[in-house]
N, C-alpha and C positions, 0 to 999 in steps of 0.2 A: 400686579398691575393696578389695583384699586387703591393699592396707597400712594402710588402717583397724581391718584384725583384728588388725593385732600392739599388744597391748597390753603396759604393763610388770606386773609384778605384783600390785604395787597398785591398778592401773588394773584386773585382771581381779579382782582380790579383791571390789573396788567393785560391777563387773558381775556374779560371781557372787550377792552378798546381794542384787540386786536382781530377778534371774533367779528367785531360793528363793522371793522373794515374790511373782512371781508364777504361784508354783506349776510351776514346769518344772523337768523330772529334768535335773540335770548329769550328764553323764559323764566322768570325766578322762581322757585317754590322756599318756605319758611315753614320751620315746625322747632318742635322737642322730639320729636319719632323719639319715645323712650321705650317703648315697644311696640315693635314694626307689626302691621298686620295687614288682614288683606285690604282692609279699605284705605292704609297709606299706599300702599304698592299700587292700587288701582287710581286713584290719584295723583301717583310722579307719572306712571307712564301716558295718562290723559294728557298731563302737563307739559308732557315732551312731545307728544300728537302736535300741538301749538306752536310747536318751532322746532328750531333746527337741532338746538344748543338750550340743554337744561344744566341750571346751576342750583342746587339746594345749600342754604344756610340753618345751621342748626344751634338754636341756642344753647349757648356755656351753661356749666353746672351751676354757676352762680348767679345768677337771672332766670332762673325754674319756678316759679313759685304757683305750681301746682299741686301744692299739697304736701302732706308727711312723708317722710320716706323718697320724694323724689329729688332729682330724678333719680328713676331705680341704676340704670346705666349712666354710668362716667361716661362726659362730651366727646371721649377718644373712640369711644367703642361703639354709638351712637353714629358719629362722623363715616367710620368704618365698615358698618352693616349698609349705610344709605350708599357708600362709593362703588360695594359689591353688586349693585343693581345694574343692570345691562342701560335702564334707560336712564342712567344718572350721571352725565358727562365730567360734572365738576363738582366738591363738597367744599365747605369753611366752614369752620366755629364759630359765629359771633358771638364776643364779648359786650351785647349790650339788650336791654329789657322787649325792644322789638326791633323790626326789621328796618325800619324807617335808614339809618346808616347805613344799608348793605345796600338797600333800591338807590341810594342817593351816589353812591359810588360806582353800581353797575351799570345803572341807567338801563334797566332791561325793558324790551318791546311789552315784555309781557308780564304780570306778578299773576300766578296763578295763586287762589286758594280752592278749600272742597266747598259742596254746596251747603254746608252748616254754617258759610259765613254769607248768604245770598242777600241775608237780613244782615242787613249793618249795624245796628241798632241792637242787635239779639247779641252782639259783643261788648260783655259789660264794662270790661278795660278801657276800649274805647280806641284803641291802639289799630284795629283795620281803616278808622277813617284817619289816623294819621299816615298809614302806609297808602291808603289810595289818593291821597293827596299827596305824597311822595312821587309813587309812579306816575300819574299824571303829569308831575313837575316838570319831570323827566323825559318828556314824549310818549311815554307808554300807555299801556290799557290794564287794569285789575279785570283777570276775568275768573270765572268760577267753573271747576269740573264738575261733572256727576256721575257720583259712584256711591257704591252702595257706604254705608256709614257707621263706625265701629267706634267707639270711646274707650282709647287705651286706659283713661283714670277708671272707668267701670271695673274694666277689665284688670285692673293692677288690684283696684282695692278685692275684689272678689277673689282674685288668684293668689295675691304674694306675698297676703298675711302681713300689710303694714301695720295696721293695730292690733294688738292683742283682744282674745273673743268678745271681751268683757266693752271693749271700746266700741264695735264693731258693733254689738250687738246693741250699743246705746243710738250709735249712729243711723241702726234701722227702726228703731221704735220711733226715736225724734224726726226722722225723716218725712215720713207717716202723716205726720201732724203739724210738720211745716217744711214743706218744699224749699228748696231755693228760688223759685221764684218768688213767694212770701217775705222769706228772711232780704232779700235785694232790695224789695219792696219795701219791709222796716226800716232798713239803712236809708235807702234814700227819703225816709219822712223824715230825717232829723236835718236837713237841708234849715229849714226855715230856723230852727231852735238858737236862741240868744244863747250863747254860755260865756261863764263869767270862771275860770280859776284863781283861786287865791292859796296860794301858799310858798316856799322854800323855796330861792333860786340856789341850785346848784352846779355847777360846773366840774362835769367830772373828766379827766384825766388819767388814758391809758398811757403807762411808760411801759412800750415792750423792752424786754431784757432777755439775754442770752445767759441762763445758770452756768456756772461755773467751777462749783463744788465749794465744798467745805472752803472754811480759809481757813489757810497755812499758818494764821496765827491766833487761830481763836476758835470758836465753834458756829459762827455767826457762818453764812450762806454768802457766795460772791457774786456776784452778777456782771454780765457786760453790758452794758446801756445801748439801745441800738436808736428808736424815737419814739416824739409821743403824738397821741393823738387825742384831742379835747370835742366834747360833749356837751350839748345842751343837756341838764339832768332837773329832777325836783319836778315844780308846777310847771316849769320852762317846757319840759318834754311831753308833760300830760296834754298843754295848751297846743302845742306842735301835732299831735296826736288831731285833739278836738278839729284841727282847723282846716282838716283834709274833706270835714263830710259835714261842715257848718257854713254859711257863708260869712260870717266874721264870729273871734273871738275873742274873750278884753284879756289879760295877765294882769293880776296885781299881785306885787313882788318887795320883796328889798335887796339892795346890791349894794356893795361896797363902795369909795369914792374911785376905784382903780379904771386909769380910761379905758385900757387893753382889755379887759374883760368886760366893759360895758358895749366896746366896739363889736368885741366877738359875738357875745349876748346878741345883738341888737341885730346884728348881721345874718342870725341864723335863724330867726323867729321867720315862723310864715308871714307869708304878703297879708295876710286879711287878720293877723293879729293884731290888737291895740293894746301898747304896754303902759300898764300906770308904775310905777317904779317911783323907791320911796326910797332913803340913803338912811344906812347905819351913820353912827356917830363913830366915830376911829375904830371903826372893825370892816374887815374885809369881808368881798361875797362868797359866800361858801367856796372852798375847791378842794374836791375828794380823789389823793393824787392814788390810783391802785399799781403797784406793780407788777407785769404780766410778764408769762413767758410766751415762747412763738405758739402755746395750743392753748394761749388764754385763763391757764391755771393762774387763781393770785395768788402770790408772794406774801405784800403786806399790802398795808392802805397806809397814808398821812391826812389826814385832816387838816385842810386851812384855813381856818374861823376861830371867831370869839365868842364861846359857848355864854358869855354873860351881854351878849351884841346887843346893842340897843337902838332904837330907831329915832333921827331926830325929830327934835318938836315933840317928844314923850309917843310919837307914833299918831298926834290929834290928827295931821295931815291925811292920811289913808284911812283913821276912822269916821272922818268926816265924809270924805271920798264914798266909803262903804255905806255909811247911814244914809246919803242922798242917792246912788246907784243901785244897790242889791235887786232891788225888787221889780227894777228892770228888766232884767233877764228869766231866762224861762228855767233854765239850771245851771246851780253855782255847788262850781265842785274845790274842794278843801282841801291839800295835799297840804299836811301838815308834818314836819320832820324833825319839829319841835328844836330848830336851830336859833329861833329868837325871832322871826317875822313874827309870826300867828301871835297877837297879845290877847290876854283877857279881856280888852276893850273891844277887840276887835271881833269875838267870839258873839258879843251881846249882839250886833244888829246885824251880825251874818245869821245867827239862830232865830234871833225874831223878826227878819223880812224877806227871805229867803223862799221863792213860790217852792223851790225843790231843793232840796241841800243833802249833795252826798259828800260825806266826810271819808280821809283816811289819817289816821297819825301813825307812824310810822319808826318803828323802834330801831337805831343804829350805835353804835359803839360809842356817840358822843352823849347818848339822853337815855342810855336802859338803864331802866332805874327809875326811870322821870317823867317819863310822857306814854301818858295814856287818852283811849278815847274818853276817857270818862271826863277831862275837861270840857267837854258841849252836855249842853244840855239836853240836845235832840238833834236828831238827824232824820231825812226819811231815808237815804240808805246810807249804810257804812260798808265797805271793805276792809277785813284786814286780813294779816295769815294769823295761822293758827298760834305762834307766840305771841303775838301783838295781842291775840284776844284774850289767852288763857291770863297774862301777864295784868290786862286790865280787871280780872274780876281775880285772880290769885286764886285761880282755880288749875292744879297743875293733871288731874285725874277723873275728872266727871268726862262723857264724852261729849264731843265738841258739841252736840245738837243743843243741849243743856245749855253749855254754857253762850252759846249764839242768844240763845232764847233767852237766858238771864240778861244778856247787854242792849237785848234791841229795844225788851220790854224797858228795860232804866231810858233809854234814852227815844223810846217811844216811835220807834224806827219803824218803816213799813218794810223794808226788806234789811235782809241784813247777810253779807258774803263771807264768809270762811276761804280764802286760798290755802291751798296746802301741797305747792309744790305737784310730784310726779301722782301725787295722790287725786289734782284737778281741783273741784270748785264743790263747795258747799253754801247752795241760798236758801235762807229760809225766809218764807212768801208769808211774814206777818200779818199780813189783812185776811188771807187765807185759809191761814194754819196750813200750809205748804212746803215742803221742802221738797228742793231737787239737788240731783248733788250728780255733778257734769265731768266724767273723767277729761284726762290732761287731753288735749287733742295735738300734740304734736310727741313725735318717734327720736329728732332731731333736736340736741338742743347744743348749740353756741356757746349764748351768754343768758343768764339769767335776772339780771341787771336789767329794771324797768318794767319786765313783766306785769307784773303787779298796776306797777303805775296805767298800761295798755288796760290789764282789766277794769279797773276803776273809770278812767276815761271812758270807753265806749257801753260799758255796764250803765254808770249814771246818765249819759245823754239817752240811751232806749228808755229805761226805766221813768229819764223824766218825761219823754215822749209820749209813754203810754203804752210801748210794749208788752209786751204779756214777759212775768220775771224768768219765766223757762228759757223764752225765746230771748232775751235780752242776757242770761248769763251766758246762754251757749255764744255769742255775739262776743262777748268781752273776752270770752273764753280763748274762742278761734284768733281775736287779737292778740289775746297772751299768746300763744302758739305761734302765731309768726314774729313775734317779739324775742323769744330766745334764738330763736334764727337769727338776729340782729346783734351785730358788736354793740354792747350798753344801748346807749341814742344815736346812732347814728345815723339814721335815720326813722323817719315816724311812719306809722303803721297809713298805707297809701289806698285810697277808694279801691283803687282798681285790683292790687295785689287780695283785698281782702275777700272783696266778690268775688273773685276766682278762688280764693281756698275756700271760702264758704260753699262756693258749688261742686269743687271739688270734694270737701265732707259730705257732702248731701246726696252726688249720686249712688 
């Protein structure tokens, strides 16, 4: 009988207009219920006190973004404990990040939430004032139960062993000494901060493919093409990143003369970016084609550029552009991928007017060999991973503390970040004599593609801000972590997604 109540959406939209007619109160309830407890069970059946007819919608696995390891239960089995409730008339999945679609289709009397949402304001997504603006639209009322109040994220991290002790036990020390209301509070100081990106437009390009095995006339691998899907990549994504939790920020870039990729480009930048955009001389804009299978394993890569690309007007355009604007901004971050933007010209007056200047150069199958940080002369912070760093001072054996400390002191760096994969985050706090070293914060990982770039972006905005560097790595950190959760760029790390993992790390 209870899996008669799961309906799809359209299947409950159907049963709601016919419920209206005759004459029964809907009331909505919305959740994740990833583990039921007493204070959800005593809020559906509040919920149903209010009317006649309770519907609950329960968010898809893919729109969860509460934390590591969630949600613990598949949407099916989640759908299926709430159907088995005596006071729970009707369930659906919904496939989208809030309820706003499901109020808007059910038109219910009533959207019930618990009393933790009484303050609207105290939901830092921001998503209850778009839903009681929904039910309102709709003729209805947002109203609130009160029951007693239980926190399944408490309750999960404590019980079901999503990070290993070692993580656990870092996430109660740092807790300690900076709440989540703190860390919400850092984030949103960076509101006012000018940032300025300069580096590598890329465009990167997943082709999924179906393996096929060997071929039957060689030893080369077959594949069946199935499609692609294209990517803001490089400074493009860092800037896309920046412009979630800034209210504007500039991209200076180079791109090929090709229109279709300047269209795409242009199309997909945020609203409050401003692109400076500088044109090679007969070379194309980056495009990094990988080939994938359907679990995201890559195959190979194709690079589409002219490793010798040059920028017209010898590049004077953009470093005139730089010498008159840099020192405008309050922090100007460097993703350098050593594809032919970034010139030596253009290093002098980002290095000497720059109020904050975090750098990355960044080692890829076109430039190992060839690009290291050690072309700037200073940075106040650098990121890189641990080959990027070991490869810039040709140190393949000293451990990494050493060799951070030899590159920051050369380039006179006040902080300086070591990424290193499942291994998490190494800063050393320069001005300090400080080091912290922040394990990996997510259980989950996707794609790893861009990570890096997430840390760099939200690292250097705290850091230029004034952050404290503990509090500002764990920040870039938690961005990495919802970053491998993401196919490559497909989208950029989002205010509200991030508040929410932040507090969910912090309870």
């Amino acid at each position: 009988m209870s899996q008669e109540k799961i309906l799809s959406l359209d299947d409950l939209t159907r049963k709601s207009a016919q419920l209206r007619k005759q004459g029964k109160r809907i009331v909505l309830c919305h959740g994740t219920f990833d583990l039921m407890h007493t204070g959800h069970i005593r809020y559906l059946k509040s919920a149903r006190e209010k009317g006649d007819i309770l519907f609950v919608s329960v968010t898809a696995d893919s729109f969860v973004n509460k934390g590591p390891g969630r949600p613990v239960f598949p949407q099916e089995l989640r759908a299926e404990n709430l159907s088995s409730l005596a006071c729970v008339d009707y369930v659906s999945i919904n496939h989208a990040p809030t309820a706003v679609n499901v109020i808007f289709d059910l038109k219910p009397h009533a959207y019930a939430k618990g009393n933790d949402y009484k303050n609207l304001d105290g939901d830092v997504t921001g998503n209850i004032h778009l839903e009681k603006k929904a039910v309102e639209e709709g003729g209805g009322e947002i109203i609130f139960t009160d029951e007693i109040t239980f926190s399944s994220t408490e309750l999960l991290n404590d019980h079901f062993g999503v990070f290993p002790d070692e993580t656990k036990q870092y996430l109660q020390k740092f807790s300690k000494k900076y709440n989540d209301v703190k860390i919400i509070e850092m984030l949103n100081s960076l509101k006012p901060l000018k940032v300025l990106v300069v580096g590598d437009t890329i465009i990167d390009e997943y082709h999924f493919t179906t393996p096929l095995g060997q071929s039957a006339k060689g030893t080369h691998l077959a594949v069946q093409y199935n499609y692609r899907e294209r990517f803001l990549g490089g400074g493009l994504a860092i800037t896309n990143h920046v412009a979630g939790f800034v209210e504007g920020a500039t991209i200076v870039s180079g791109l090929g003369r090709e229109k279709e990729n300047e269209e795409f480009i242009r199309s997909n930048l945020a609203r409050n970016i401003s692109p400076e955009f500088y044109y090679f001389v007969d070379a194309p804009t980056v495009v990094k084609q990988r080939f994938v299978d359907s679990d995201l394993n890559k195959l190979f890569e194709v690079y589409l550029y002219d490793e010798d690309s040059k920028l017209e007007n010898s590049g004077e355009s953009a470093c005139s552009w730089l010498d008159k604007n840099v020192e405008d901004y309050d922090v100007v971050i460097v993703s350098d991928f050593g594809n032919g933007f970034v010139t030596p010209e253009m290093i002098e007056p980002i290095c000497n007017r720059s109020r904050y200047l975090a750098v990355n150069t960044q080692i890829n199958s076109g430039n190992r060999g060839y690009h290291a940080i050690t072309r700037y002369p200073r940075a106040d912070f650098v990121s890189l991973n641990e080959p990027e760093a070991r490869l810039a001072t040709h140190n393949r054996h000293d451990p990494i503390e050493h060799v951070a400390q030899n590159l920051a002191d050369r380039l006179k760096a006040k902080h300086f970040a070591v990424t290193q994969g499942t291994k998490g985050v190494m800063l050393l706090d320069n001005e300090r004599g400080e080091t912290y070293t922040i394990p990996a914060l997510s259980t989950k990982v996707l794609d790893r593609v861009g990570a890096g770039d997430a840390f760099l972006a939200f690292t250097a905005m705290c850091l230029g801000k004034g952050v404290s560097p503990e509090a500002a790595a764990f920040i870039g950190s938690a961005a990495a972590a919802l970053d491998v959760q993401i196919v490559c760029n497909k989208e950029p790390i989002s205010s509200g997604n991030l508040l929410k993992y932040l507090g969910t790390l912090l309870k």
